[in-house]
C-alpha positions as CSV (number, residue, x, y, z in Angstrom):
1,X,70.6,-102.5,-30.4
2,X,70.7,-106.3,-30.7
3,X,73.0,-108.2,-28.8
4,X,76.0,-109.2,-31.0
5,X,78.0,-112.2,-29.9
6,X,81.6,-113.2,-31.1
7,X,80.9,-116.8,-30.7
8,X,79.0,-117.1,-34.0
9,X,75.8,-119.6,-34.9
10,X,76.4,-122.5,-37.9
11,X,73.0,-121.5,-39.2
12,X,73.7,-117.9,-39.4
13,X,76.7,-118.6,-41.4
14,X,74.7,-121.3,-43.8
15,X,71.8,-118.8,-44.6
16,X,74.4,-116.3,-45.4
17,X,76.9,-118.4,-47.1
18,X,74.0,-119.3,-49.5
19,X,71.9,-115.8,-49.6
20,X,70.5,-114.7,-53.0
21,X,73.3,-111.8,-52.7
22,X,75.9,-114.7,-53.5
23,X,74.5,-116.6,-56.2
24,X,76.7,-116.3,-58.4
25,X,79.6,-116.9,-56.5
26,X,77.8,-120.3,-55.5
27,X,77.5,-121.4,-58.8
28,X,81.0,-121.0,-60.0
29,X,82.5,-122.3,-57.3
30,X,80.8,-125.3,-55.9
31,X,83.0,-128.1,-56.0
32,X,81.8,-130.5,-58.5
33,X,85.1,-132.5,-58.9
34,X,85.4,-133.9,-55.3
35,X,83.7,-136.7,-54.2
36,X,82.9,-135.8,-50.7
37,X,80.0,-133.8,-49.6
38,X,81.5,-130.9,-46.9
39,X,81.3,-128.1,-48.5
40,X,84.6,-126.7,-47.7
41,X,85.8,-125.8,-50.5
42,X,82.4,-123.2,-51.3
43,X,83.1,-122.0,-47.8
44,X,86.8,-121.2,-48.7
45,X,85.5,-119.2,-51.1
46,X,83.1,-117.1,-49.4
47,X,86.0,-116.3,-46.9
48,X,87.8,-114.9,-50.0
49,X,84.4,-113.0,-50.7
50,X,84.3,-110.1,-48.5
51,X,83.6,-106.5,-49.1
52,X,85.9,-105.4,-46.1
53,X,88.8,-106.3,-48.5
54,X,87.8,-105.4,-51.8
55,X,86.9,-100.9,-51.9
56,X,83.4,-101.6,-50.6
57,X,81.0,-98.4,-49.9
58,X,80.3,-99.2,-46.4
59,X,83.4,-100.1,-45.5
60,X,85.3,-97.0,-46.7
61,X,82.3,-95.0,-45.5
62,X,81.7,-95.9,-42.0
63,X,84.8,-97.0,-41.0
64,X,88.3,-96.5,-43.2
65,X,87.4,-92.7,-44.1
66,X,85.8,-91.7,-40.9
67,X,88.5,-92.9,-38.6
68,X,91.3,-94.9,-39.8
69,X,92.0,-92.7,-42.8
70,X,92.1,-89.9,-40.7
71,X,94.0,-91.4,-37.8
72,X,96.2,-92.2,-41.0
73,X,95.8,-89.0,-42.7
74,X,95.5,-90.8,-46.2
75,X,92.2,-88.5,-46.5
76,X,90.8,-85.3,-45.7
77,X,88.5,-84.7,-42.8
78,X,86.3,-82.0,-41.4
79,X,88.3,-80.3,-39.0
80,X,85.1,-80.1,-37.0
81,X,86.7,-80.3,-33.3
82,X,85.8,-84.2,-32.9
83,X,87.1,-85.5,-36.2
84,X,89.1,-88.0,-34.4
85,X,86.2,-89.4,-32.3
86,X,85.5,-93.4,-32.8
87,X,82.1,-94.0,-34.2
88,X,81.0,-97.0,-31.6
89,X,78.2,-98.7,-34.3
90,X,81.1,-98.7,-37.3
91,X,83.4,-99.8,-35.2
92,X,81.1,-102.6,-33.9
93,X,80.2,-104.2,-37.3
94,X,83.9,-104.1,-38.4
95,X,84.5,-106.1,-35.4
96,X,81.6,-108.2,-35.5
97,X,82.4,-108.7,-39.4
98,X,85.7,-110.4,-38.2
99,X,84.0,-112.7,-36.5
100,X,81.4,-114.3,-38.2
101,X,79.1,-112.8,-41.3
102,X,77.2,-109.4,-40.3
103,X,76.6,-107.9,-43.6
104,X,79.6,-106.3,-45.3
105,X,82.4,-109.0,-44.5
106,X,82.8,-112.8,-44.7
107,X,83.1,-113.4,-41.5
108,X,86.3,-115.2,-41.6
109,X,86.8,-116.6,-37.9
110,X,83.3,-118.2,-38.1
111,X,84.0,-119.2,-41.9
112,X,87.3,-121.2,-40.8
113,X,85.6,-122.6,-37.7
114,X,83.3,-123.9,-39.7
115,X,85.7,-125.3,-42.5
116,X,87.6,-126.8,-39.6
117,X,84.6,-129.0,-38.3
118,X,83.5,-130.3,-41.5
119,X,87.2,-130.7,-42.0
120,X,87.9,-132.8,-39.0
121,X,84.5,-135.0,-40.3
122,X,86.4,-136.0,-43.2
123,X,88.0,-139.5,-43.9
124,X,92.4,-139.4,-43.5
125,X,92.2,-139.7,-47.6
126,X,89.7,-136.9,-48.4
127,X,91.3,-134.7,-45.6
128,X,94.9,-135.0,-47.6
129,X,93.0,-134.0,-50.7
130,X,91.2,-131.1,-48.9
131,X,93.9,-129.5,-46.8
132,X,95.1,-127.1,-49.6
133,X,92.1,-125.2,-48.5
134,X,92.6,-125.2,-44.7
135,X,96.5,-124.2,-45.4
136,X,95.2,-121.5,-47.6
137,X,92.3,-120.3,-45.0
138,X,94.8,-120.2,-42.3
139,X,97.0,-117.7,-44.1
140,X,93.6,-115.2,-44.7
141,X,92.8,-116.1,-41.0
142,X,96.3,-114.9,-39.6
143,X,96.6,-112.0,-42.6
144,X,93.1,-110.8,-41.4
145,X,93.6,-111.3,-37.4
146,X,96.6,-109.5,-37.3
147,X,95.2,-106.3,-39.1
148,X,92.6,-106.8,-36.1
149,X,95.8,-106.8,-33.6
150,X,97.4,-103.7,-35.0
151,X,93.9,-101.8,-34.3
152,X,93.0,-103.2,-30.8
153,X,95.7,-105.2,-29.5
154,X,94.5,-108.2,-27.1
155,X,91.3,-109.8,-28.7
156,X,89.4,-113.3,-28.4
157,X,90.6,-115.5,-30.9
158,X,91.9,-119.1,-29.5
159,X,88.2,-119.8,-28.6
160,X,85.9,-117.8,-30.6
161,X,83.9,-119.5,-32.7
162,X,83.2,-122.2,-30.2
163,X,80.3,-123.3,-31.4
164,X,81.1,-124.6,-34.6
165,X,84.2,-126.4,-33.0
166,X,83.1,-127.9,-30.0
167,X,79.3,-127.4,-29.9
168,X,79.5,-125.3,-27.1
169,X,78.7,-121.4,-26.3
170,X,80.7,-119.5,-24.3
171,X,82.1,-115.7,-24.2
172,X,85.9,-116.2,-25.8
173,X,88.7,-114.9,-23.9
174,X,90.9,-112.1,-25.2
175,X,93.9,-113.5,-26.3
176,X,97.6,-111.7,-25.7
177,X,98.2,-109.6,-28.8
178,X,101.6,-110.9,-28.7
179,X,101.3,-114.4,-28.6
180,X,98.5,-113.9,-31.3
181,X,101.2,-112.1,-33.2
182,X,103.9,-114.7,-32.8
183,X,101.5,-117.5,-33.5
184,X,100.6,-116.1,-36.6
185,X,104.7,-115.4,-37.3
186,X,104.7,-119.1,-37.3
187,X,101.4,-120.0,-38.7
188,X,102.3,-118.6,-41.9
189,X,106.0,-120.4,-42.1
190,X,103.8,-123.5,-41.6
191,X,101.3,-122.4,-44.5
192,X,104.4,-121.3,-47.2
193,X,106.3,-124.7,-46.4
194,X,103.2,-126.5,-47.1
195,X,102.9,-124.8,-50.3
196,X,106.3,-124.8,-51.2
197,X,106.0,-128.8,-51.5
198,X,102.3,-129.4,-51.9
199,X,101.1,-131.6,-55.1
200,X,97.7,-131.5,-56.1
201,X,96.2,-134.0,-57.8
202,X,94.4,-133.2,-60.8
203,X,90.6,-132.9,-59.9
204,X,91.6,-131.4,-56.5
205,X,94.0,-128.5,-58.2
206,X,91.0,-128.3,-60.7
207,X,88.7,-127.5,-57.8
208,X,91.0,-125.1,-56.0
209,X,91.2,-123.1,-59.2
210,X,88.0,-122.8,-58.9
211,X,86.8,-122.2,-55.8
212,X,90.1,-119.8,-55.2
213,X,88.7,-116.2,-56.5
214,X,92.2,-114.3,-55.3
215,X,94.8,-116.3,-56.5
216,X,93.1,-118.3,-59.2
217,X,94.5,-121.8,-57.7
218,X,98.2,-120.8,-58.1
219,X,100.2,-122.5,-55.5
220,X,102.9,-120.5,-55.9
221,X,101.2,-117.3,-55.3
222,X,99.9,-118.7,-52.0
223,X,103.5,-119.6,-51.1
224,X,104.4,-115.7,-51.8
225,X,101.7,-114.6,-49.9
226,X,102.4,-116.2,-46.6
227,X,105.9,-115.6,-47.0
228,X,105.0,-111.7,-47.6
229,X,102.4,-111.1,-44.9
230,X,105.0,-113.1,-42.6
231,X,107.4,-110.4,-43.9
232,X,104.9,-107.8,-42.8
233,X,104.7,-109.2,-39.6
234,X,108.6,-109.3,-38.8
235,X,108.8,-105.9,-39.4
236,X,106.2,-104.7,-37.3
237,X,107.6,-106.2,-34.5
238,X,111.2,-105.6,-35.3
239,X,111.4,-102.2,-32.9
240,X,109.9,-104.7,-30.0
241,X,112.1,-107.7,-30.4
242,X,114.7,-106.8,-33.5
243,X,116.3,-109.9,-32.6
244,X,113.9,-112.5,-33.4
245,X,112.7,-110.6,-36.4
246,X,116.4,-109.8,-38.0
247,X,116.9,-113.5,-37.4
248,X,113.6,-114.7,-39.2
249,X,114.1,-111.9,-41.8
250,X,117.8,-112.6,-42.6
251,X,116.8,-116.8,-43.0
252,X,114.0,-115.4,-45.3
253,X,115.9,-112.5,-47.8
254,X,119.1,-114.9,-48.1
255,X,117.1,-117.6,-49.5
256,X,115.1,-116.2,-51.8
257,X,114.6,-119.7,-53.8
258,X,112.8,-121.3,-50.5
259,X,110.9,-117.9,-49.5
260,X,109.4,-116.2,-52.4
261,X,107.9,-113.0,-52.1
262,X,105.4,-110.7,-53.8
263,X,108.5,-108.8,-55.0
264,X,107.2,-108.5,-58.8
265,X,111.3,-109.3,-59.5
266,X,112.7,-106.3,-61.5
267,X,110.9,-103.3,-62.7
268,X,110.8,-104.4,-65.9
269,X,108.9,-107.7,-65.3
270,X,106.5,-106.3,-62.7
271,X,102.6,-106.5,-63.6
272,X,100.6,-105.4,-61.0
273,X,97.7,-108.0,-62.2
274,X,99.8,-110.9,-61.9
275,X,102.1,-110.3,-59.3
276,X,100.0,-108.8,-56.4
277,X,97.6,-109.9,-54.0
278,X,94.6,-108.5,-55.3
279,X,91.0,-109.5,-54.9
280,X,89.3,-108.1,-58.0
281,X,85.9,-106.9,-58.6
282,X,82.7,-108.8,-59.2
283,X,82.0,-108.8,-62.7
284,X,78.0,-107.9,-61.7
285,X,80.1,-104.6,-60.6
286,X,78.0,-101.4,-62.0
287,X,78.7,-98.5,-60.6
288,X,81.5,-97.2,-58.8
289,X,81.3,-97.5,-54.7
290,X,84.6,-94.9,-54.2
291,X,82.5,-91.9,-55.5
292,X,79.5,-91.9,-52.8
293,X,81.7,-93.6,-50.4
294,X,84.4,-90.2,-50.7
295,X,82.3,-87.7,-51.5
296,X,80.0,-87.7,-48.7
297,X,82.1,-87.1,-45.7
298,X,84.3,-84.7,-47.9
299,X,87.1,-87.4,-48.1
300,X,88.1,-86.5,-51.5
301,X,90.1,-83.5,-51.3
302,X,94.0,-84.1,-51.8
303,X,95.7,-84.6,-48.5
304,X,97.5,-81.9,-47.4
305,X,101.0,-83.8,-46.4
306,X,101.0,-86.1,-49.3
307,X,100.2,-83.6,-52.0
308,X,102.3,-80.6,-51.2
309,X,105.2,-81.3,-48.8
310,X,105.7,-85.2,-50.7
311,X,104.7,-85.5,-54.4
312,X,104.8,-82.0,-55.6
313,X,108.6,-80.9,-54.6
314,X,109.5,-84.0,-56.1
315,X,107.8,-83.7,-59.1
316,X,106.2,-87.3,-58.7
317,X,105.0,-89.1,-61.8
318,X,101.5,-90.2,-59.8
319,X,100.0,-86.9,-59.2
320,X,98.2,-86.9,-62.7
321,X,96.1,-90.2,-62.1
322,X,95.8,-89.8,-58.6
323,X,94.3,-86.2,-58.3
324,X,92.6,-83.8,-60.5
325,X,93.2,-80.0,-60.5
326,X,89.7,-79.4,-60.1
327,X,89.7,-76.9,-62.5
328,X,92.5,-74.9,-60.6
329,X,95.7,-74.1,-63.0
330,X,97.8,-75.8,-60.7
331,X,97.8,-78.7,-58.2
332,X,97.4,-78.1,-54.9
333,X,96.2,-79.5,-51.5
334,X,94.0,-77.5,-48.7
335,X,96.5,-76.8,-45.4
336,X,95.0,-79.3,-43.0
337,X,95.6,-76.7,-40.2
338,X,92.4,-74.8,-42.0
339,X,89.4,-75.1,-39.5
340,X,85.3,-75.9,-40.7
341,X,84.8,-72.4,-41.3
342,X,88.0,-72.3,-43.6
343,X,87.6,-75.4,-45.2
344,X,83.9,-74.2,-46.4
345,X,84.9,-71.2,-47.8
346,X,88.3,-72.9,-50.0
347,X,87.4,-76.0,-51.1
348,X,86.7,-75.0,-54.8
349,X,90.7,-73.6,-54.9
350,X,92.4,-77.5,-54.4
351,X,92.8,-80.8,-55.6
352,X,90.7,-83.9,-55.5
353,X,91.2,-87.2,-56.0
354,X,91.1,-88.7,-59.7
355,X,87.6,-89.5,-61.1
356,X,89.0,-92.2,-63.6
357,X,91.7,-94.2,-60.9
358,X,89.3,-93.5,-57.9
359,X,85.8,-91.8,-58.0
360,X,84.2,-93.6,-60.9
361,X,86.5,-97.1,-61.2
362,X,84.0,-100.0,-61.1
363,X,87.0,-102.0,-61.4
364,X,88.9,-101.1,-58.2
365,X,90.0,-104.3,-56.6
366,X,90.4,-104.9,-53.1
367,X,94.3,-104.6,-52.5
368,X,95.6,-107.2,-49.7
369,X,99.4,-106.8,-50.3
370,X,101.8,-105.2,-53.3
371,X,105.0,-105.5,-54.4
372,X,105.6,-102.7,-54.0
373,X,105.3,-102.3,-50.0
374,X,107.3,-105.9,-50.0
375,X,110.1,-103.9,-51.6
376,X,109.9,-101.2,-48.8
377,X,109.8,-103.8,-46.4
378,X,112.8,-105.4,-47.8
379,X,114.6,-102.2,-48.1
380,X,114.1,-101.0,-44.4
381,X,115.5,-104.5,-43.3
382,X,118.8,-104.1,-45.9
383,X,119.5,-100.4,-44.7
384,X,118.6,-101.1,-41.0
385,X,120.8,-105.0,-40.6
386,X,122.8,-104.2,-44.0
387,X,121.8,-107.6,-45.5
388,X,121.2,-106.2,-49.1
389,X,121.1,-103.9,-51.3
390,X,118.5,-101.2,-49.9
391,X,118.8,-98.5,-52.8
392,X,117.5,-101.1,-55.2
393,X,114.8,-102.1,-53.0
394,X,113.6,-98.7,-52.5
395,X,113.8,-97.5,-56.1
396,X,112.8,-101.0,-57.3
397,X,109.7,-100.4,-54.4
398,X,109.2,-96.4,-55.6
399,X,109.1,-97.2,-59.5
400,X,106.3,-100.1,-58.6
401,X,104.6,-97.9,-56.8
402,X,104.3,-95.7,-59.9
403,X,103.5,-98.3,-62.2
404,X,100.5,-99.4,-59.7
405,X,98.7,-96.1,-59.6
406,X,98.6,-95.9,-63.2
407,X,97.6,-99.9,-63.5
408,X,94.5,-98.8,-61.3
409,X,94.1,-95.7,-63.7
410,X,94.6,-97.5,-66.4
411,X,91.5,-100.2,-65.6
412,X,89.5,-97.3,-64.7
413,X,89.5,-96.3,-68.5
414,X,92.6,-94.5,-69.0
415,X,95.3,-94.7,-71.3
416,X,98.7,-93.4,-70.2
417,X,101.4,-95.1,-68.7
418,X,104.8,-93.8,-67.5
419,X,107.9,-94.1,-69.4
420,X,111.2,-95.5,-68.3
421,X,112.8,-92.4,-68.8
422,X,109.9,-90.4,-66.1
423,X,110.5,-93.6,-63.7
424,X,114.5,-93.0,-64.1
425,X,114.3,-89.1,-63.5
426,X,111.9,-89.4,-61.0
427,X,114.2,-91.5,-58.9
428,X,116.7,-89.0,-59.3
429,X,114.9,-86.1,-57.6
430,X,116.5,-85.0,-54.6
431,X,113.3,-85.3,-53.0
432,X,113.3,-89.0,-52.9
433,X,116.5,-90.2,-54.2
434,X,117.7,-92.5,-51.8
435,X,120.8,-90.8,-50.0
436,X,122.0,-89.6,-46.6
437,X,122.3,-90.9,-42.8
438,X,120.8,-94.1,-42.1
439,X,117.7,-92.5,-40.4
440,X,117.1,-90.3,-43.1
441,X,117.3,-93.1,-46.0
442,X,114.5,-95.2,-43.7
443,X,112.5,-91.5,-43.3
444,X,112.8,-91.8,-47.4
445,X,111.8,-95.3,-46.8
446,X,108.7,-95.2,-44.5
447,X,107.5,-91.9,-45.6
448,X,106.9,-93.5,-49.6
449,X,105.5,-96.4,-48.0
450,X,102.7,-94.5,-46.5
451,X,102.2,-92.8,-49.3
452,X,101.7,-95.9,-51.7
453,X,99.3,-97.0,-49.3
454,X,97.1,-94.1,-49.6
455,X,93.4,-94.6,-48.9
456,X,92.9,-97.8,-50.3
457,X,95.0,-99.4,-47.4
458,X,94.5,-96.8,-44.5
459,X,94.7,-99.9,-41.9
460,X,98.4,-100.9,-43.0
461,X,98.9,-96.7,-43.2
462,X,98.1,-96.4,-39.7
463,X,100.0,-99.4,-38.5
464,X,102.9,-98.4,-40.1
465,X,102.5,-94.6,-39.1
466,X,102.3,-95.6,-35.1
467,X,105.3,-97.9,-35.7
468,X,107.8,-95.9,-37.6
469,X,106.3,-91.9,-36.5
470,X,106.9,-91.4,-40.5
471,X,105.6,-89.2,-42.0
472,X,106.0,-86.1,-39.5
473,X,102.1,-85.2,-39.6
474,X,100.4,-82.1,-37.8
475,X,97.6,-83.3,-36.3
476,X,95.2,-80.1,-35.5
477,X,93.6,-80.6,-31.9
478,X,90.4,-81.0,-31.8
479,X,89.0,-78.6,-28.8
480,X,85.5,-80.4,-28.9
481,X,86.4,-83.8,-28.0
482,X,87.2,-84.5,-23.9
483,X,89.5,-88.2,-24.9
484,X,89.9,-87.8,-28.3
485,X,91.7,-84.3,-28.5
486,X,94.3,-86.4,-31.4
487,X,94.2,-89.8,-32.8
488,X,93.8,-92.6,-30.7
489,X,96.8,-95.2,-30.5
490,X,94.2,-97.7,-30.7
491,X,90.5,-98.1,-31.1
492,X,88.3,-98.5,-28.4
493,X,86.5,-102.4,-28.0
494,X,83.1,-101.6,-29.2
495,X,80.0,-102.2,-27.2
496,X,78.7,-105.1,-28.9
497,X,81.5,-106.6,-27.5
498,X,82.1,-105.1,-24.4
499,X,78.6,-105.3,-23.3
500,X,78.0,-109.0,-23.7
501,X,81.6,-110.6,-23.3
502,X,82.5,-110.9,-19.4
503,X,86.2,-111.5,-20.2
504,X,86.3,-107.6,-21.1
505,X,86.8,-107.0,-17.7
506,X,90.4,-109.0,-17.8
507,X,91.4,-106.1,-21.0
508,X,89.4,-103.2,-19.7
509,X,92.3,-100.7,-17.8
510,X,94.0,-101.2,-21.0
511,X,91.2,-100.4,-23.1
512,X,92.1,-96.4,-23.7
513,X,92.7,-94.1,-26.7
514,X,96.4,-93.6,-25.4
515,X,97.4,-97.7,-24.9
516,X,99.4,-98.8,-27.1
517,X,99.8,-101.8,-29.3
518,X,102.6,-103.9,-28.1
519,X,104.8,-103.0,-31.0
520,X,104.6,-99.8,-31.1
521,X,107.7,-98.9,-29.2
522,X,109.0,-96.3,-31.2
């Protein structure tokens, strides 16, 4: 195996930022209106570009549907006795695809190295004009680090990338998973306050337009999105310090005005297109990546849990375009207690996944945060610090939630939506109407959060699963495996990493499938 460094090369980045693969993207989003030659605003754009957000085949095949989704239990698995081992060489090109441009991501700590040195090159007058990308690239930077956090804990950050910085190699430290956490808490106030107030000038807001390919230039929407993934943050680390994040959440949900959210407002106004964070797929985009990507680790059966103890006592609305009955006459998910042997001989009598929302959508965009989940979020903090109104955040969350599955059905070619009346009954099952003790309303609360994350966002379904220990899942041992016997509480440091990085041995006794993230305290 070639060595793999986290310090990353300018010249590897270059030769990638400007491949044949990304032609297109090149020539629509060069900069022509500024006068300055740095290119940062083409490199802002291939940070955007990355096929470990958008539904990409070898990111859901060698590492979401192998291991997180399973650790997750947003998919099915083969209950093979070492279904929850890591796969070292997947796990090392997500990681390595963090840190600078391996092949399926944009490498987005080299990518905002880089963007910082050709910023800091610039004149005081162009590097006013240009910030609006830097502010922007800090808030993918902190959204994208942090998912990194919640699946390894400590990792180099402060001073990887070196080399595009200061000119210098040298093997990062690992950073304290909670300071990086914190730091990105307040990296992201910074970023919203800057949008909140920033005014482009014409050919630079003509530019960023451009060059933005996830929120199409719209300050606003940049605003939302730190001020949501902030959101995200608090309430991850709300169990391990409530007080600082009841504080920071309180400041944020009482002034809605100066922190807007990814909320979608009411039900009524909510459009999944225009309200979430969604990176959308190429338009060269000509064949589905889901199908191969699902069918060929047998990830595409229903999942037990969701299907049959969730969404089918409560009659849930989102069963028809997100599974098919495979030609059973009713719906129905395989017991994930069934071993290999089982699972062989019954596969033919349950559900799969839809073929028109999932398997065969060309259009599937990369999801990076919903309304929906910023509901949830605000509805554990009302019920948990009674700030608010949590019933209307969970049914304003649960009816979004609806709408989005069939918005991703409906792009995939079909043609039903839900009424207001199937929303408004739906809400009133006793399944998932919001009622009860405290615990049980945030059970309500975690357990639909998991479920809208399904598949699609297995990282923020595991996160949240270790956090809040919702939904009760039965994890069957596997007898095979010697340190994987259940899911790991965090991934194991890969050894492209490990092997080359002599500040491993400061994190290595905490490097085990049974350490936990700092936040998960629960």
């Amino acid at each position: 195996m070639k060595k793999i460094f986290v310090y990353t090369y300018i010249l590897l980045l270059l030769a990638v930022s400007f491949s044949a693969c990304k032609k297109t993207i090149d020539s629509d989003y060069i900069n022509p209106e500024l006068s300055t030659k740095p290119v940062i605003s083409s490199f802002f754009t291939e940070m955007l570009n990355s096929d470990r957000v958008r539904p990409a085949y070898w990111n859901l095949r060698t590492f979401f549907f192998p291991q997180i989704s399973v650790y997750a239990q947003t998919t099915t698995f083969d209950n093979g006795g070492q279904a929850y081992q890591p796969n070292d060489s997947y796990i090392g090109q997500y990681w390595s695809d963090f840190y600078y441009p391996a092949g399926n991501g944009s490498g987005p700590m080299a990518t905002y190295r880089t963007m910082q040195a050709a910023f800091t090159a610039l004149s005081a007058s162009d590097q006013a004009a240009q910030k609006v990308y830097m502010e922007a690239a800090k808030i993918v930077l902190d959204e994208r680090a942090a998912k990194m956090v919640d699946m390894w804990g400590d990792i180099p950050f402060s001073q990887a990338g070196s080399l595009e910085t200061t000119s210098t190699i040298k093997n990062p430290v690992f950073d304290d998973q909670k300071a990086l956490y914190y730091q990105f808490i307040s990296d992201l106030d910074e970023a919203a306050t800057y949008f909140g107030s920033a005014k482009l000038a014409t050919n630079v807001q003509s530019a960023f337009n451009k060059a933005d390919i996830l929120n199409s230039g719209s300050l606003l929407k940049w605003q939302e999105y730190a001020n949501s993934t902030r959101l995200r943050l608090l309430m991850r680390i709300s169990s391990y310090d409530e007080a600082t994040a009841k504080a920071a959440v309180t400041t944020m949900l009482s002034n809605p005005a100066s922190y807007p959210l990814i909320d979608g407002g009411n039900v009524a106004s909510y459009s999944p297109a225009s309200t979430d964070i969604l990176l959308q797929a190429l338009t060269t985009t000509t064949s589905s990546t889901l199908f191969s990507a699902l069918t060929e680790i047998d990830s595409y059966w229903a999942p037990d849990y969701k299907l049959n103890t969730v969404m089918l006592p409560a009659n849930d609305p989102r069963i028809p375009v997100m599974f098919n009955k495979n030609g059973n006459a009713n719906y129905g998910a395989m017991p994930v207690t069934y071993g290999l042997g089982q699972q062989d001989t019954a596969y033919s009598k349950y559900s799969v996944v839809d073929s028109t929302t999932f398997l065969n959508n060309i259009k599937m965009p990369g999801i990076v945060i919903t309304a929906s989940e910023v509901n949830f979020l605000k509805a554990e903090a009302y019920e948990r610090w009674n700030l608010g109104d949590a019933q209307g955040a969970y049914n304003t969350a649960l009816a979004q939630s609806v709408y989005f599955y069939f918005y991703l059905n409906n792009i995939g070619g079909g043609t039903t939506s839900p009424s207001a009346t199937d929303i408004a009954t739906f809400l009133v099952n006793p399944n998932v109407a919001y009622a009860g003790t405290t615990q049980q309303k945030l059970a309500l609360i975690y357990t639909q959060k998991w479920l809208h994350f399904g598949f699609l966002q297995s990282d923020e379904a595991w996160a949240e699963l270790r956090r809040t220990k919702y939904p009760a899942l039965t994890f069957p041992k596997q007898t095979l495996s010697t340190q994987y016997q259940l899911p790991p509480t965090r991934l194991p440091y890969p050894s492209v990493e490990t092997s080359y990085n002599t500040n491993y041995s400061a994190v290595k006794a905490k490097d085990t499938p049974t350490t936990k993230v700092f936040w998960d305290v629960n």
